[in-house]
C-alpha positions as CSV (number, residue, x, y, z in Angstrom):
1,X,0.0,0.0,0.0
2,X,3.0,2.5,0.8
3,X,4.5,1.5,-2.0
4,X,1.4,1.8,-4.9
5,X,0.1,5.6,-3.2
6,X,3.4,6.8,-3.0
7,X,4.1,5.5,-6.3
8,X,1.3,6.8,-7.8
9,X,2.1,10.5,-6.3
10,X,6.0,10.4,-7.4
11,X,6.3,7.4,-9.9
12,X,9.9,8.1,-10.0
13,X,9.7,6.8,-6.4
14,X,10.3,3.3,-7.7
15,X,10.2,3.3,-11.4
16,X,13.5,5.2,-11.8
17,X,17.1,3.6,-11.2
18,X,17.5,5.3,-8.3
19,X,14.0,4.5,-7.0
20,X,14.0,0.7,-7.2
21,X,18.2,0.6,-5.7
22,X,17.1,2.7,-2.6
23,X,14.1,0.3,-1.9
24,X,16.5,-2.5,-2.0
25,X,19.7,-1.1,-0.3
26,X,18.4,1.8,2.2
27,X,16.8,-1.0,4.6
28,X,20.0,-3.8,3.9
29,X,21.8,-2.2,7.5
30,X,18.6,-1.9,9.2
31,X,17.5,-5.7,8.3
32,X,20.5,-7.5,9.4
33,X,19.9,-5.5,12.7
34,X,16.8,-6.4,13.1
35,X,17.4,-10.1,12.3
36,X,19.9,-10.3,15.3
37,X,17.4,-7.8,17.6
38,X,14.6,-11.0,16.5
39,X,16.6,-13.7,18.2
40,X,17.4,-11.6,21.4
41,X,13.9,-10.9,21.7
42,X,12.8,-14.3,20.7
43,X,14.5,-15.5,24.1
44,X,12.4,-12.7,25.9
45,X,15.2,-10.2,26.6
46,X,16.5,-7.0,24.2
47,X,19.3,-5.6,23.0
48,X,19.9,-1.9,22.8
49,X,22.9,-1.5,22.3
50,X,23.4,-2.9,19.1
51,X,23.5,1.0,17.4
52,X,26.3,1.6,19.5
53,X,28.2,-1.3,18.7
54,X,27.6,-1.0,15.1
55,X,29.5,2.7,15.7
56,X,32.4,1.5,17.9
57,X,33.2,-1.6,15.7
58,X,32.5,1.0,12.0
59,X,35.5,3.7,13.9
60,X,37.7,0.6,15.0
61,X,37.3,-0.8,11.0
62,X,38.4,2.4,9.7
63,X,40.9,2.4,12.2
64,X,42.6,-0.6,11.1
65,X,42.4,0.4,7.1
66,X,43.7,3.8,7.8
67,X,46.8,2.3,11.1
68,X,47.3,-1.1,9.4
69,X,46.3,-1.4,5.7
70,X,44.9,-4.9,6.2
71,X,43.3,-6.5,3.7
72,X,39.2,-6.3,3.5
73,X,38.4,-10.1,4.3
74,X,40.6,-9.8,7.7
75,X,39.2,-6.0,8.4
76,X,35.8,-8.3,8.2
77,X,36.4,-11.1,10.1
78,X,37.9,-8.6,12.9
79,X,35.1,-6.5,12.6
80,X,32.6,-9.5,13.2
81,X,34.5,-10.9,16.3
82,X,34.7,-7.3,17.7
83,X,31.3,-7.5,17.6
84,X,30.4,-11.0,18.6
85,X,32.7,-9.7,22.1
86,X,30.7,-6.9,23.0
87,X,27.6,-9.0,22.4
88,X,29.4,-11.8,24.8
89,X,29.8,-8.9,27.7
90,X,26.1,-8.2,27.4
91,X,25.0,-12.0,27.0
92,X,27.0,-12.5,29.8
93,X,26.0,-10.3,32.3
94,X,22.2,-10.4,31.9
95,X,22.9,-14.4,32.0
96,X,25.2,-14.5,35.5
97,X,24.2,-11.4,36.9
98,X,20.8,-12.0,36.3
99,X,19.8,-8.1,35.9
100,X,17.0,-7.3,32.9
101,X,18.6,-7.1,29.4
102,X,16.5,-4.3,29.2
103,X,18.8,-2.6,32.2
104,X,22.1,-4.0,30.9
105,X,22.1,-3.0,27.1
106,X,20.7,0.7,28.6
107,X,23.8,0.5,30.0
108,X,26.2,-0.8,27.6
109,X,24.7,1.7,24.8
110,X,26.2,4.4,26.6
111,X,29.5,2.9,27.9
112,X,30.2,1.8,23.7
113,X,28.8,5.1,22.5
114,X,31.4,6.8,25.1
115,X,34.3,4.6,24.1
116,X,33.9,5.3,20.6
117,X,33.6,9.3,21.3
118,X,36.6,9.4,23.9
119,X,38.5,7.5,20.9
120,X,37.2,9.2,18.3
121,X,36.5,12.3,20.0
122,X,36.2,15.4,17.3
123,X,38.2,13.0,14.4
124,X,36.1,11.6,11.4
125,X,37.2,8.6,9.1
126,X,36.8,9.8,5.6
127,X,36.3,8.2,2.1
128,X,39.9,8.5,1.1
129,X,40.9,6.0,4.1
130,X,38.7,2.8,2.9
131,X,39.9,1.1,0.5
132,X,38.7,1.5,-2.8
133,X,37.5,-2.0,-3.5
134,X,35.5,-1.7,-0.1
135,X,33.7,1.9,-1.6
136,X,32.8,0.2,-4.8
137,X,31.3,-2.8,-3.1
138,X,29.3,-0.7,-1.3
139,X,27.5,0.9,-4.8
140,X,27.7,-2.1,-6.8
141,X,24.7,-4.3,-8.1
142,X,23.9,-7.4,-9.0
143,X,21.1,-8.3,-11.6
144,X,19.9,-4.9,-10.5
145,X,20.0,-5.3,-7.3
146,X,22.8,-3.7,-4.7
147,X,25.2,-6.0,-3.8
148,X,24.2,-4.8,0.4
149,X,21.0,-6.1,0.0
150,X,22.3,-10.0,-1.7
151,X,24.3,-9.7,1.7
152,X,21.0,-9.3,3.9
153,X,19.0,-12.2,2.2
154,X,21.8,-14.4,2.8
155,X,22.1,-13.5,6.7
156,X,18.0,-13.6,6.4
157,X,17.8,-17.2,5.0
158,X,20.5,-18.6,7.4
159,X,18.9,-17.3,9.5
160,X,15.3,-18.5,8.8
161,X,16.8,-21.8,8.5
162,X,18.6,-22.2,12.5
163,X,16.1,-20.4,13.7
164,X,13.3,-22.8,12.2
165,X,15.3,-26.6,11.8
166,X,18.2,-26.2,14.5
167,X,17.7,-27.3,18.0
168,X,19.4,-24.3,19.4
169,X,16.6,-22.3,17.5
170,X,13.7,-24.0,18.8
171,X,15.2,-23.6,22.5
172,X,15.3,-20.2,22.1
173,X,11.3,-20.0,21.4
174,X,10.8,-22.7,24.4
175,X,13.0,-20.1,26.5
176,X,11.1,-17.0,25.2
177,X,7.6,-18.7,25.7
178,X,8.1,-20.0,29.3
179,X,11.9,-19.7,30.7
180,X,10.5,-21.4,33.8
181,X,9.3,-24.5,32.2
182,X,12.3,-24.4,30.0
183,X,14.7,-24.5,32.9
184,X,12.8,-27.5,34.6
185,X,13.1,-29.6,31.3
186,X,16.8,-29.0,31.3
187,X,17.0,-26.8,28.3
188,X,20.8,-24.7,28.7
189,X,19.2,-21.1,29.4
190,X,22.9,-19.5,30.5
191,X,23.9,-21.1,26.9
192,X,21.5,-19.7,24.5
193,X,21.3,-16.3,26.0
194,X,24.8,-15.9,25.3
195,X,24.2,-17.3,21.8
196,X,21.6,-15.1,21.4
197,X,23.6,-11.5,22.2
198,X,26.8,-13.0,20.8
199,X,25.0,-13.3,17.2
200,X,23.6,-10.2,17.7
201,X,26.6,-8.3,18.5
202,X,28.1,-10.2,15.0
203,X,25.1,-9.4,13.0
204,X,26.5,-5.4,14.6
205,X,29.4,-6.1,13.5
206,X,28.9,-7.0,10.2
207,X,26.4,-4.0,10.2
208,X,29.5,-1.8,10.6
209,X,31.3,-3.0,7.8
210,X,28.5,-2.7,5.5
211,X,27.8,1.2,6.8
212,X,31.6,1.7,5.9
213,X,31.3,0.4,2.1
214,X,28.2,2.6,1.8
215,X,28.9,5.4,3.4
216,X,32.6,5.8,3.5
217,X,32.7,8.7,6.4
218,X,32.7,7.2,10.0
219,X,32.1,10.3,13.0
220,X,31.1,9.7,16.6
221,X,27.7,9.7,15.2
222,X,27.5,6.3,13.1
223,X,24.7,4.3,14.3
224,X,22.8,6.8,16.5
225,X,19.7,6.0,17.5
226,X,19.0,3.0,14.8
227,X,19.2,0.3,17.7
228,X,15.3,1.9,18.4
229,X,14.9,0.8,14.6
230,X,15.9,-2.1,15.0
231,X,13.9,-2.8,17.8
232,X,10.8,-1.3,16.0
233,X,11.2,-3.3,13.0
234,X,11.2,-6.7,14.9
235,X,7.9,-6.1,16.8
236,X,6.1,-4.2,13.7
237,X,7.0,-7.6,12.2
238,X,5.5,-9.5,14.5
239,X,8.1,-10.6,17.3
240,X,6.5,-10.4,20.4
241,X,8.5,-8.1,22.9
242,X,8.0,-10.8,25.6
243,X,9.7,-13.8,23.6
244,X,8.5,-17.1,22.5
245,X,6.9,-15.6,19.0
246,X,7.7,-14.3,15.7
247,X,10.1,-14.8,13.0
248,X,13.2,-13.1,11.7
249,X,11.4,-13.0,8.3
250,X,9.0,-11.0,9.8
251,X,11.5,-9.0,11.7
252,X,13.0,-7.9,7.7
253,X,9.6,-7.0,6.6
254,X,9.0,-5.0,9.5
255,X,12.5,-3.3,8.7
256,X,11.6,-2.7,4.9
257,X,8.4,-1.2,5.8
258,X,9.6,1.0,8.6
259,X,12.5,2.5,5.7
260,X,10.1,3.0,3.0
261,X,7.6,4.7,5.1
262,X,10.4,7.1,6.1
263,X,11.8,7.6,2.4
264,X,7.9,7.6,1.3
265,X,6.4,10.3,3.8
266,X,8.5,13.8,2.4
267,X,7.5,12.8,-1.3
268,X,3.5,12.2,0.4
């Protein structure tokens, strides 16, 4: 519906080059997000920090192309287990020191957010440091469609998959829907919480690289605020915010909606 009225106000909203790329690659960052927010709240807690992880690992990435010229697979794979750490430390302490998630990543989104603007403090990462190859990446397209979003289907449908077929996956719905009953039958509760905030911290991380190939410029700013969206995405598409419920597909829709309402409402 958002799509045919604002369509129909602004054809060139979708049938234009430009259009039909930004509906694919504006909500890429946003869905990979939400996918990781999905689980997390799948296994009734939240996580909102994942905005400022998504900045702190997107300054350290820049950090190590501009300090150590490493090659872009290794920047990647660094930029994941960053990511997959500060997810840990969350995981970790709503799991042993049994305080709300809700409390703990209130926390942690400030205490990342003010690492990254004590380290970064007035200093940007610009265009000219990333690598070239990275940049181009970032615009490219295949069969029409940016090469950002291929990289959100394929975190989707892996996603879809554990989450539907895997035993870990399933635990975390039997956790979400009753973590009382779920610790009498034995399921590991400790475990898949950590799981849980460790693959969303990774799904952050990997977040950050792809805001560097699009964007290029890294400031203290990177990320603010879209942890919110993230959150919002998953429970417009249908994750229930006390666990047990929803889908990660649904989580994506919600964050494709929620981006082409906001590139739809200035043209409306």
């Amino acid at each position: 519906m958002v799509l045919a009225v604002t369509t129909a106000i602004n054809p060139s909203f979708l049938f234009s080059k430009d259009g039909w790329r930004d509906l694919f690659l504006t909500p890429s960052i946003l869905v990979v997000l939400a996918v990781g927010q999905a689980i997390v709240i799948i296994t009734r807690n939240v996580d909102l920090s994942v905005g400022s992880i998504l900045g702190l690992v997107a300054y350290a990435t820049g950090r190590l192309f501009v300090d150590t010229g490493l090659p872009i697979v290794v920047v990647l794979l660094l930029a994941i287990l960053l990511g997959v750490v500060l997810g840990l430390i969350n995981g970790a302490l709503v799991a042993f020191a049994k305080v709300p998630a809700l409390v703990i990543t209130l926390g942690t989104l400030y205490v990342y957010r003010g690492i990254m603007m004590s380290w970064a403090g007035s200093d940007r990462i610009n265009a000219s440091d990333i690598p070239r190859d990275l940049l181009s990446f970032g615009t490219s397209s295949v069969l029409g469609i940016p090469t950002l979003a291929w990289i959100s289907f394929a975190v989707l449908g892996v996603a879809i998959v554990l989450m539907r077929s895997s035993r870990a996956g399933r635990e975390m719905y039997a956790l979400g829907s009753d973590p009382d009953a779920a610790t009498l039958y034995g399921l590991p509760k400790v475990k898949r919480t950590l799981v849980a905030f460790a693959v969303s911290g990774g799904l952050a991380g990997l977040a950050a690289v792809l805001y560097v190939a699009r964007y290029g410029t890294i400031s203290s700013g990177a990320g603010l605020g879209i942890e919110f969206e993230a959150v919002g995405a998953a429970v417009i598409g249908g994750v229930a915010i006390f666990g047990g419920s929803g889908t990660v597909l649904g989580a994506a829709v919600g964050a494709y909606l929620l981006m082409t309402i906001n590139r739809g409402l200035p043209i409306l």
